[in-house]
Every structure is written in structure tokens, then in C-alpha cells.
C-alpha positions, 0 to 999 in steps of 0.5 A, spaced: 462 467 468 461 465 475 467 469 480 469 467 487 469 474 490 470 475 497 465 481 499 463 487 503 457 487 506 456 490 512 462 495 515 466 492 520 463 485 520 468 479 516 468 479 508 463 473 506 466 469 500 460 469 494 459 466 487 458 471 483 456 473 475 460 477 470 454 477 465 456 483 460 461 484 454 466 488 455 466 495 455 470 500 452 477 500 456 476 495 461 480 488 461 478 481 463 484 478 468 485 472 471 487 474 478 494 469 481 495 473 487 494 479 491 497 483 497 492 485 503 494 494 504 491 497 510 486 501 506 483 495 505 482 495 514 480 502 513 474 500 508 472 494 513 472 499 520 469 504 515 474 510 518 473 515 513 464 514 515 459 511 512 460 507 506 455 509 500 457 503 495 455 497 499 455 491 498 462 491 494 469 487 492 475 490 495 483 490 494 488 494 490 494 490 489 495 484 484 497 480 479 493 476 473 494 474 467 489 478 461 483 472 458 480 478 453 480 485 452 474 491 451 474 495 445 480 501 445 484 497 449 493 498 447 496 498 452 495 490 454 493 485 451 490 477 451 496 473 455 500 478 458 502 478 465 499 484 469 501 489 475 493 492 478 494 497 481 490 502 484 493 509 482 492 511 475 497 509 469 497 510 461 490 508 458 483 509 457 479 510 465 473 505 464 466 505 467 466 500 472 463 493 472 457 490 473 457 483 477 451 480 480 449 476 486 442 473 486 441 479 481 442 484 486 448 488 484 454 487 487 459 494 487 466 494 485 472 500 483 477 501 477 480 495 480 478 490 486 483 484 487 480 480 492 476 476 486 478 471 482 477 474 476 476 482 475 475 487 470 480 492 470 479 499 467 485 499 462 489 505 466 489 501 472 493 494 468 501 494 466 504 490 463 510 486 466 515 481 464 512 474 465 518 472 468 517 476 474 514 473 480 506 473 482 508 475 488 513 480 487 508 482 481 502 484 486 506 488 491 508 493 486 500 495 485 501 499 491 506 496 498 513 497 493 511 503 489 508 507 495 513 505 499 519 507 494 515 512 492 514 516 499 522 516 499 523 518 492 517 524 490 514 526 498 520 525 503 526 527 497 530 523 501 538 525 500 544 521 502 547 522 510 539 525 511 536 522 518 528 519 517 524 516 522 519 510 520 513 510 524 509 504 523 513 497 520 507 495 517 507 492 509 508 500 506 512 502 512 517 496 511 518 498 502 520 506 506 525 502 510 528 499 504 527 505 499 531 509 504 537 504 505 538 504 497 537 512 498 543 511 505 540 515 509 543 515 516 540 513 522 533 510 519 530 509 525 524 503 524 518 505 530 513 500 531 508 497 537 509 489 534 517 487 535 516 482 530 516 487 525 522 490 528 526 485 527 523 484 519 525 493 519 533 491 520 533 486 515 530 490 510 535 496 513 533 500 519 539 502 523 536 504 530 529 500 532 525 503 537 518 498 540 513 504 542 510 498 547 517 498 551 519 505 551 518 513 549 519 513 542 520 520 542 526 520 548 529 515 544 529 518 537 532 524 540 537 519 544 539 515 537 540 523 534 543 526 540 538 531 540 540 533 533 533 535 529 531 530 524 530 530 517 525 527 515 519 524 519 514 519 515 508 517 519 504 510 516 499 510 522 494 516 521 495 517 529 494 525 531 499 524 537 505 521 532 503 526 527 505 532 532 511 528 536 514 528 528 512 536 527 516 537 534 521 533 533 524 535 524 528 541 524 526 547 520 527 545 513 524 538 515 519 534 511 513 530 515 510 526 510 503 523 512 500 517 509 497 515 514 490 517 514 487 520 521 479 516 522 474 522 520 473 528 525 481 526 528 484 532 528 492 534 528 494 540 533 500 544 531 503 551 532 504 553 524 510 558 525 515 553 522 511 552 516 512 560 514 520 558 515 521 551 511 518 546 514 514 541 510 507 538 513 506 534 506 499 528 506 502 522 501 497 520 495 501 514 494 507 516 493 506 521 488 508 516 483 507 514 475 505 506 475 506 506 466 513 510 469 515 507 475 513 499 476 518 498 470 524 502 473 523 498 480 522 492 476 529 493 472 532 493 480 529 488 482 532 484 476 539 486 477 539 484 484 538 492 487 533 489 492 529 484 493 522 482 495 522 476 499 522 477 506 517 482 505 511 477 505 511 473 512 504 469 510 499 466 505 492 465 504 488 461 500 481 466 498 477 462 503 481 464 508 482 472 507 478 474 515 484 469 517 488 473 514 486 480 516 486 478 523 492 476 523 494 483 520 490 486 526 493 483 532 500 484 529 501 477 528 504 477 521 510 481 520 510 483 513 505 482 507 500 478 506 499 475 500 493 471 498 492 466 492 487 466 487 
């Protein structure tokens, strides 16, 4: 099988758009999807600017939020089956974790991960793949393979966010945005949306940010005590992995008070804080994708999005074609897109 696949050949440097092989049957647990669309998370720049150091795996496919349809099935395979319409994600789910797939370029191998999503086909280890309703959007379907799960999932299982409670979201970028969303649901008060890119602030408040502050324009910290009255914070979420707002958060939450990291500071970046409070109450947590269950959790979210509890759609502010992905990465760069991007396959 001949799949177009955009590529990480060399750390920060574009993804190059190739042809590649899919030669051998499938192996036990893995499944064969037709990829209708995917979302572009911020993990994916980090792979690219290699924040995390040297990557060892190159050259290799990226992306790990989608939405496909099931062409064929390995050996063992339960949980889905051929026509099914499926959410990939990242974090394991119900079924068997496969061995990773082998695709060629010109016979040179080229790498790939439990699931990639930047293909126009994939395979896809079965723990990886959940079975949605085919009635349900691709759009919408892709960005629960880690923007909406994540989001509602730091909320839910990190923060624990309970009515009345004050939370800062520091970052409005496309998981940041799903927090802001989920704290609402949650009546949290004040939800405080921080971010250098006023387009994206003014996505937060549609989404359900009460106070937004443009850390461009003035000092977040002041602000948030302002719009607090100086009263300690709640919850403090950080989606910028910058050891300077992981601090500010630390100083600014009361001392039964959650700082809850998904952000990832760059490699030998590191925090600074006084541990005292944390002898007392307060609650410095890294998230790993919202802690959540995708077989559990995808269902549940979905069954909200269908009674009309929440909506999707104002999330996704720019479309690609697969050609185009650099484009659409530097937009995400430069702030230029408020939301998600979506990528059509």
C-alpha cells in the first residue's frame, strides 16, 4: 500500500511530504485505518524543536490525535472491526498494545509509534483505536484523541475542580482552550484565561473564561491578584511548561491549592521553589494526559457532546490539506490560529 506521510527527517527542520510502503500483513493487535482527519497538539512542535534532546528514532511520522474509518484488522483484534469509525489517540485504552509498524521509503525504514496521525493511512495498535458512533463529526472525532480529553481530563482527575473554586489557565492554546471549557461545566468562578496572543483570548470568553489577562500587555501576576482580591487561588493550571510561570502559579495558590503542570519544561530547564507549602497541603501535580481512561472517557464526553452540554466548534479556527502541514505548524507558531488546527486527509 502506497501512503502519503508527512515525515520527521531532521529536528527543526519542515516536515518533508513523502510517499511511503506499507508492505507487511498485519500483525497481532494492530489495525489498518483510513485517516479522515487529525489535530495538530503542541507535542508535535516539541518533537520538531526536539525539546526533550536528541531524537533517536529519526526519520519517523508524527501526530496523535485522529479520526479514520477500520480498512482490516490484525489477528486478535476485539475491540473494532472493519468499518468502524474510530478516535486514535495517544493514551492506552482497552486491547491488545501491538508491535509497531513497519513503513519504507526507498527501502530505508521509516519509524512510526503506536499511533501517528499525519498519514493517510496508519497502522494503529488496537489500545490506541475507540470505536465511535459514525454520526459524530471527524472533526470533532479527532480532537478527542487528545485536545478534549486532556483538557476535561486535567479538570476532572489533576485539578478536581469543584463549584465556587478560582483556577487560572495559563496558556489558551488548543488544550488550554478544552480546560477552559471543562472548568465552566465545572462553575468554577473566576476562570481566569492568560495567554500572549489576544486572539485566543478572545476564543477563551466564548468558551467560558470569566477574566482574561494578555500577558503581552501587562503583569499577569498583579492581575490575577487583582481580579482575586488578593484572595489565594484555587487552582493554578500551567499548559506553557515556562519555569517562571510554574513559580508565579506556586506563589500565587493557597496552601491546600493545586498547580497542575502539563506543560513540559525544555530539557535541564528547571523550577525553583520553596517546599515548605507542600508539607502543608499544596499540591504540585505533572499531568500525563489528563490521567484519563480513553475506552471510559471518550463515551462519556461524547454522550455530552450529543445532548448539546458542550460543543466543539469554535475550537477549530483553521483547515489543512496534508501538503500543507508546515503552513499550518507555522501558523501555530506565530499565534496566528486561535484554536486547533485541523488537517484533512
Amino acid at each position: 500500500m502506497d501512503i502519503e506521510a508527512a515525515i520527521l527527517v531532521e529536528q527543526k527542520k519542515p516536515l518533508e511530504i513523502e510517499t511511503i510502503k506499507l508492505n507487511e500483513k498485519l500483525k497481532v493487535g494492530q489495525v489498518l485505518v483510513k485517516l479522515k482527519t487529525s489535530g495538530i497538539c503542541g507535542t508535535q512542535l516539541g518533537e520538531i524543536d526536539g525539546v526533550k534532546g536528541k531524537d533517536a528514532y529519526l526519520p519517523h511520522l508524527l501526530g496523535h490525535e485522529g479520526c479514520g474509518l477500520v480498512i482490516d484488522t490484525g489477528p486478535g483484534v476485539k475491540n473494532v472491526k472493519e468499518g468502524d469509525k474510530v478516535v486514535l489517540h495517544w493514551k492506552k485504552g482497552d486491547g491488545i498494545n501491538a508491535e509497531l509498524p513497519s513503513y519504507q521509503l526507498s527501502g530505508k525504514k521509516i519509524n512510526a509509534g503506536w499511533v501517528t496521525t499525519f498519514n493517510s493511512h496508519a497502522v494503529i495498535s488496537e489500545n490506541r483505536c475507540t470505536p465511535i458512533p459514525l454520526h459524530i463529526s471527524d472533526d470533532a472525532a479527532a480532537l478527542f484523541g487528545c485536545a478534549i480529553t486532556t483538557g476535561f481530563g486535567v479538570v476532572e482527575n489533576n485539578a478536581q475542580l469543584k463549584m465556587g473554586e478560582s483556577i487560572v489557565i495559563f496558556g489558551a492554546g488548543g488544550i488550554g482552550l478544552n480546560i477552559i471549557q471543562a472548568s465552566k461545566l465545572s462553575s468554577a468562578w473566576p476562570i481566569i484565561a492568560v495567554d500572549l496572543h489576544q486572539n485566543r483570548l478572545d476564543l477563551s470568553k466564548k468558551l467560558g473564561a470569566t477574566h482574561l489577562i494578555n500577558s503581552n500587555l501587562e503583569n499577569a501576576y498583579s492581575k490575577i491578584k487583582e481580579i482575586t482580591n488578593d484572595n489565594e487561588l484555587d487552582v493554578f493550571i500551567d499548559n506553557t511548561g515556562i519555569p517562571s510561570i510554574i513559580e508565579m502559579g506556586y506563589k500565587l495558590v493557597r496552601t491546600s491549592g493545586r498547580v497542575i503542570l502539563v506543560g513540559v519544561p525544555k530539557l535541564n530547564e528547571n523550577i525553583n521553589i520553596y517546599s515548605l507549602p507542600l508539607h502543608f497541603g499544596l499540591q504540585l501535580k505533572g499531568s500525563f494526559g489528563g490521567e484519563i481512561n480513553p475506552s471510559q472517557d471518550i463515551p462519556r464526553y461524547i454522550k455530552m457532546l450529543e445532548n448539546k452540554i458542550w460543543d466543539f466548534k469554535e475550537l477549530i479556527t483553521e483547515r489543512h490539506k496534508l501538503k500543507d502541514i508546515n503552513t499550518a505548524i507555522s501558523s501555530m507558531r506565530k499565534g496566528l490560529t486561535a484554536g486547533r488546527v485541523i488537517i484533512e486527509l
